[in-house]
N, C-alpha and C positions, 0 to 999 in steps of 0.2 A: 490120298489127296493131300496138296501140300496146303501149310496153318495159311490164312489170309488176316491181313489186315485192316478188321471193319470200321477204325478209326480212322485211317486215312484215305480211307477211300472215296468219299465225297469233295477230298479237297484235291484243286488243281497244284503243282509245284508254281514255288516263287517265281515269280517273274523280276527281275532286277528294273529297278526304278530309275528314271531318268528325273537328274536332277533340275528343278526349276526355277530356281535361285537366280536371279540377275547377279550379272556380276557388278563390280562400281568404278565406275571410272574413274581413278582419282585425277587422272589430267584436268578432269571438267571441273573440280573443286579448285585446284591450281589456277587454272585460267580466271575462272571468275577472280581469285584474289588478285590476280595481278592485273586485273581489269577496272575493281574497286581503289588499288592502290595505285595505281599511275593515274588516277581521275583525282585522288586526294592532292599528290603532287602537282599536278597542273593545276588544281586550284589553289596551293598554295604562292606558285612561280606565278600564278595571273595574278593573284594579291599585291604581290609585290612588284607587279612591273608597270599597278593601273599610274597613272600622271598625278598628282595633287594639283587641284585645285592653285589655280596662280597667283599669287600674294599681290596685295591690293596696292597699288602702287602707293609712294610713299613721300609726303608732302615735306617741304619743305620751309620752315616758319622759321618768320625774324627774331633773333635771341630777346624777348620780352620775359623778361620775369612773371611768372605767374603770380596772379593774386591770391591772399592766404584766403583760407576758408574761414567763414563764418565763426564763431566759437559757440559749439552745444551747449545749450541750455538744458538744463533738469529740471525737467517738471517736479510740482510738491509731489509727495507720495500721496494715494489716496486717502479720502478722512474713509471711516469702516461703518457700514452700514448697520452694523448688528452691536448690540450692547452688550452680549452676553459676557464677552470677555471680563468687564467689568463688575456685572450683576453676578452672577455665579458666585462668586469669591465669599459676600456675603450673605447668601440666602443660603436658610436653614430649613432643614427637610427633617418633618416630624414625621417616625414612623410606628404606627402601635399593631404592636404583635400578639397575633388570637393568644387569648388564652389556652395554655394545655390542659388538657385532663387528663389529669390523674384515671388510672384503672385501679377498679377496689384489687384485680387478681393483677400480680407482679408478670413480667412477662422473665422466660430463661431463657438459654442459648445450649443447645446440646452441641458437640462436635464430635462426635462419635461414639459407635456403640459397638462393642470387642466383648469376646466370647474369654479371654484368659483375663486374667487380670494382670498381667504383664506388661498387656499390649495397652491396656487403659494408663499405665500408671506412665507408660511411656508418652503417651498423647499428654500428661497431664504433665509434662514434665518440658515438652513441648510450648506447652500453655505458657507455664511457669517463666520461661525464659523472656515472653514477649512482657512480663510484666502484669500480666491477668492471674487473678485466683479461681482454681477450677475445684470438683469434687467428684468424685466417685461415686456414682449410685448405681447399687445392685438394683435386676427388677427381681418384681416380688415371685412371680409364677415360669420362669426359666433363668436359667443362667448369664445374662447378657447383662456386659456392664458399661455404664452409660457417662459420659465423660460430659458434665455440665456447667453453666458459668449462671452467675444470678444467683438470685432474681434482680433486676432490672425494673426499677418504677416507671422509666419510661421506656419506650421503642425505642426512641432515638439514641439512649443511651448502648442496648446491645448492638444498633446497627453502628454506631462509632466501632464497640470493639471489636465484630464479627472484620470491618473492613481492617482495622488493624490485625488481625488474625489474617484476611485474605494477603494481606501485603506479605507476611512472612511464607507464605506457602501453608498454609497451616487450613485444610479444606476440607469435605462441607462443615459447613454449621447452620444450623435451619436456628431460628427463634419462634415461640411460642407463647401463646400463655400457660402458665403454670397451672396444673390440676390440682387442686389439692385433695 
């Protein structure tokens, strides 16, 4: 018996496909344009061929000299409504500013904390250039060395220098209070 074929044998052979594609008429694209275009041209040629309007006919007057015009007058400038212009100049503005308080604990400025002391001495050296004096503090229970500025009596004074430090590119720096 001869081998058969059990895979193909439920299928029928291809049949060749009839394509269904319209084809495109490019005349009908053509047409239209030169149907859009000779509409633009005649409404241009009608533009130009409509009549103007007929000039108004044109009188004919006895050579009299004309009389001069009146001469403009200037009114005064206005008086000003408001005095301020005036009063400002001498009015003094008292202003009393809260008192600060003092914190009994200083407040400090860390800017980083580095594992080598390499890497601290160089942040501190970074410091050093903008003008600030920094320090080195080892911590007590790992190896981490901690690049510091202060103590500071007031806030306001490390947020001056933390922004003087943002200006240089010189980032993070947190402030705190001091533990002692």
């Amino acid at each position: 018996m001869a081998n058969k074929d059990y895979v193909r044998r439920g299928r029928s052979p291809k049949k060749p496909t009839a394509k269904t594609t319209t084809r495109r008429k490019p005349w009908r694209s053509g047409l239209i344009a030169l149907i859009l275009l000779s509409g633009f041209v005649y409404g241009l040629y009608w533009l130009n061929q409509t009549p103007e309007p007929p000039a108004p006919p044109v009188k004919t007057v006895s050579p009299v000299k004309p009389a001069t015009p009146p001469a403009r007058v200037i009114p005064p400038p206005p008086t000003e409504k408001w005095d301020y212009v005036q009063s400002l100049p001498q009015r003094e503005i008292e202003v009393t500013a809260k008192e600060q308080q003092l914190s009994e604990i200083p407040y400090i400025m860390q800017c980083g904390a580095f594992k080598t002391l390499q890497q601290a001495e160089a942040r501190k050296v970074e410091i050093a250039f903008q003008g600030l004096k920094s320090n080195i503090r080892k911590t007590e229970n790992s190896s981490w060395f901690r690049v510091v500025l202060g103590p500071y009596p007031l806030k306001r004074d490390a947020e001056r220098d933390r922004h003087r430090l943002q200006r240089a590119k010189i980032e993070p720096c947190a402030i705190w209070k001091e533990s002692q």
